[in-house]
C-alpha positions in Angstrom: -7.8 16.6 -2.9 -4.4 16.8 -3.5 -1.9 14.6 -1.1 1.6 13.6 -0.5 1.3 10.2 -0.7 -0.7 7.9 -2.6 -0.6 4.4 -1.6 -2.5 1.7 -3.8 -2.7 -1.8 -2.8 -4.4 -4.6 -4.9 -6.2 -5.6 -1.5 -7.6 -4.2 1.4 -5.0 -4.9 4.2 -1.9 -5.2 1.8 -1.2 -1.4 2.8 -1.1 -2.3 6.4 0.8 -5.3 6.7 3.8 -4.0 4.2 3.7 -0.2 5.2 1.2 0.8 7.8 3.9 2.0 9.8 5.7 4.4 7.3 2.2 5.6 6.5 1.3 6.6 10.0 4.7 8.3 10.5 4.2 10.5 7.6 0.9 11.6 8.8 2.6 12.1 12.0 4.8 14.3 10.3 1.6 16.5 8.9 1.5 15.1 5.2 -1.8 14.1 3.6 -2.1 10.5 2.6 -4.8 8.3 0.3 -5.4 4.8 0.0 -6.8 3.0 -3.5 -7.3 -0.2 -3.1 -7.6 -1.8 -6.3 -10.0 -4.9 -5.6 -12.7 -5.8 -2.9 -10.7 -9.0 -1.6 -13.6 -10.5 -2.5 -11.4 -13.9 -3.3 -10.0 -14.2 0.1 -10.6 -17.7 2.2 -11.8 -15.8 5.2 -14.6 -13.2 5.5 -16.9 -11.5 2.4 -16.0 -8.4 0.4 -18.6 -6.6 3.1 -16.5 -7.8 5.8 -13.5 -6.0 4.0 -15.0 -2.6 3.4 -16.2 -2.3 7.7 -12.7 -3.1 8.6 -10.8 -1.0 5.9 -12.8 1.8 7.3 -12.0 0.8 10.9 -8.2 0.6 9.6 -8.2 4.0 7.7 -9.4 5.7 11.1 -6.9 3.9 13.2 -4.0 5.1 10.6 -5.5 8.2 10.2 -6.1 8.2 6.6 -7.3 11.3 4.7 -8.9 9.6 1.8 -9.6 6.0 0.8 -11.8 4.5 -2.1 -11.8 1.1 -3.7 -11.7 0.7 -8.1 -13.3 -2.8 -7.2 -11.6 -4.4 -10.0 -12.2 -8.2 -10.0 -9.7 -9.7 -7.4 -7.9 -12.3 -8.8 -8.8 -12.0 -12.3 -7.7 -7.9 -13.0 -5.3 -7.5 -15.6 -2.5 -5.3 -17.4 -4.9 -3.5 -20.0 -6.0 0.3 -21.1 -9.1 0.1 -18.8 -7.4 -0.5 -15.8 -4.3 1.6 -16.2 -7.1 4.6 -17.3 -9.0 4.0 -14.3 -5.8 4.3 -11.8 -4.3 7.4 -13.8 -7.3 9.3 -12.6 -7.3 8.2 -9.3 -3.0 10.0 -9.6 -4.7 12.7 -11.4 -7.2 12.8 -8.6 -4.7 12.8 -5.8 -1.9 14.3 -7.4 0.6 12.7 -5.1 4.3 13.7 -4.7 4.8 9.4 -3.8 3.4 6.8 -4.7 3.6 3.8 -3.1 2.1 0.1 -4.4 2.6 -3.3 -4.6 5.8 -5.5 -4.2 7.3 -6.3 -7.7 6.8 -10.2 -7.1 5.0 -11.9 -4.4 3.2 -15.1 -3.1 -0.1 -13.9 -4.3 0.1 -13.3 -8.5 -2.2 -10.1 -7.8 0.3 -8.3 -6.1 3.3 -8.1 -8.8 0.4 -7.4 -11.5 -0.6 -4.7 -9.2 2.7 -3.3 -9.1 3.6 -3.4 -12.5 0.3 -1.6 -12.9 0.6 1.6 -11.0 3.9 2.2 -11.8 3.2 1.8 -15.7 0.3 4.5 -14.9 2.4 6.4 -13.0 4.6 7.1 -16.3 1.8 7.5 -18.5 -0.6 9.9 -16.2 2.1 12.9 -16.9 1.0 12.4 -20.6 -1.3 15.2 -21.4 -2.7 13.4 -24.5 -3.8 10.7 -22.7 -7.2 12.4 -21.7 -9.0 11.2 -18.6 -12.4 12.9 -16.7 -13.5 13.1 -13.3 -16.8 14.5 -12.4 -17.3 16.0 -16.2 -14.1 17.9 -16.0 -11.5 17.0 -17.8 -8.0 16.0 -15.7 -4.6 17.5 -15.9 -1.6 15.6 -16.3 -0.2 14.8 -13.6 3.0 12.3 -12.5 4.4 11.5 -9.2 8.1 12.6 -7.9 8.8 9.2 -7.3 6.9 5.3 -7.2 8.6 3.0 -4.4 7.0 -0.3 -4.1 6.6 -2.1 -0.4 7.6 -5.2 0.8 5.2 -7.8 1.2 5.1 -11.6 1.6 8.4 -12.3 0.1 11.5 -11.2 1.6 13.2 -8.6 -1.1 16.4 -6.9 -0.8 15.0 -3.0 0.0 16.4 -0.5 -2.0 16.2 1.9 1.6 14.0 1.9 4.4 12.2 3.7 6.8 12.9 3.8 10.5 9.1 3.2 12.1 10.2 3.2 16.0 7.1 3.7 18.0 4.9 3.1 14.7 5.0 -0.3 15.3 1.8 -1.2 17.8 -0.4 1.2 15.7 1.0 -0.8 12.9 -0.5 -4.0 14.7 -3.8 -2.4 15.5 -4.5 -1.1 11.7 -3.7 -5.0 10.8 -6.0 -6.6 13.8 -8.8 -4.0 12.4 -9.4 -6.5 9.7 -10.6 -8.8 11.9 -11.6 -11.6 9.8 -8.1 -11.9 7.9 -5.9 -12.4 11.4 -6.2 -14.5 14.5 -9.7 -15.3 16.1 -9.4 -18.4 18.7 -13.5 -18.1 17.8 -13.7 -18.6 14.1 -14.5 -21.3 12.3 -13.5 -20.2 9.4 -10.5 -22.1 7.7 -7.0 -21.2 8.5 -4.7 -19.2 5.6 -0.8 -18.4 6.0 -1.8 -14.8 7.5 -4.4 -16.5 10.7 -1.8 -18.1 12.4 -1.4 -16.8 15.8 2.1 -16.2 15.3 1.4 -14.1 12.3 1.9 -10.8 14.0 5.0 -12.2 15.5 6.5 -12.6 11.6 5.4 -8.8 10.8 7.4 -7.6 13.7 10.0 -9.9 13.1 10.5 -8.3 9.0 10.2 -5.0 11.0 12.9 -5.9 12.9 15.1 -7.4 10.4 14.5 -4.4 8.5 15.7 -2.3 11.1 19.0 -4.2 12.3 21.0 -2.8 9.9 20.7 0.7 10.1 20.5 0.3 14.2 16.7 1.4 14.8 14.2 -0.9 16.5 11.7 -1.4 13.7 11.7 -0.4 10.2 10.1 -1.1 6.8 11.9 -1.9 3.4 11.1 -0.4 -0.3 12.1 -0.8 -3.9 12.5 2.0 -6.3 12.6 1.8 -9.8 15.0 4.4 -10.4 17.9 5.5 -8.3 17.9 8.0 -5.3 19.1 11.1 -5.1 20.1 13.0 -2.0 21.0 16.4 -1.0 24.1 16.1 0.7 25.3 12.3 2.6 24.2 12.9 5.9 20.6 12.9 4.4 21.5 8.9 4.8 22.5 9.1 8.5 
């Protein structure tokens, strides 16, 4: 079940609102990409934890997702223990990603920057072969990522580099409008969060484009690295 790209988000949608688009680029390119989504979103204002899992699925398909699976840690109330870093090093030893990608260091919602201090943390310690972990009865190798780059989310953060997602950017959209519940209905009578608004989608393209400007490409998505990034030769940054 190994992949290329492991991508964990501490809610169903936060992958596709932050980085659907360098996601479905990547598989574009022919790399194999999971999703582990850490809680059921079963806190959020709008729609039921039910709800969440339909239109994940929907999402996965649109994106084109190899693999996705849910921990169903408590939303809201998960924290920075053993239990929960144990259970996400097996899902890296599972996947055995070259990248991981996860949560923005700080954000609006307090589950996202626990999130990311969580994966990365794991990230480190799942290369430690006496920290033992099993899946299915059989014990798990070691295993650590090339490199952990967290995702933009809510908050604007300075991006450490980003990812030109030209022409990614309606099935970007679509993945997000999969989760119908979350997004824009003109018939639901459900109350109104910062992420219904019918200008919502209007904001996300908006980032995208902001992201983009500088590096003169149409759309483009922003990541922070915990470490610095090494190149080849410069016109790798061209």
């Amino acid at each position: 079940m190994k992949v290329n790209i492991l991508a964990f988000a501490a809610h169903p949608d936060d992958i596709e609102i932050s980085c659907a688009g360098t996601i479905c680029k990547q598989i574009s390119l022919g790399h194999k990409v999971a999703i582990v989504d850490l809680t059921r979103g079963e806190l959020g204002t709008r729609g039921t934890s039910e709800t969440r899992a339909t239109e994940s699925n929907a999402s996965s398909k649109i994106m084109g997702i190899h693999y996705r699976e849910n921990l169903k840690f408590r939303d809201g109330f998960f924290v920075h223990d053993e239990p929960h870093l144990m259970e996400i090093i097996k899902m890296i030893r599972k996947y055995q990603p070259q990248i991981v990608l996860c949560n923005s260091p700080s954000d609006r919602h307090p589950d996202h920057g626990r999130a990311g201090k969580l994966v990365a943390e794991a990230c480190f310690l799942s290369g430690l072969p006496k920290i033992k972990t099993y899946y299915e009865d059989s014990e798990q190798m070691a295993s650590r990522p090339k490199a952990v780059y967290h995702y933009i989310q809510d908050y604007f953060l300075k991006p450490d580099f980003v990812v030109d997602v030209s022409g990614f950017e309606k099935q970007k959209i679509k993945a997000i409008k999969a989760f119908k519940t979350q997004f824009f209905d003109p018939e639901s009578n459900e109350p109104n969060t910062p992420i219904s608004r019918e200008d919502f989608f209007d904001f996300i393209l908006g980032r995208m484009k902001e992201m983009g400007r500088p590096i003169g490409v149409d759309y483009a998505e922003g990541f922070i690295s915990n470490r610095y990034i090494g190149i080849h030769q410069l016109n790798d940054l061209i």
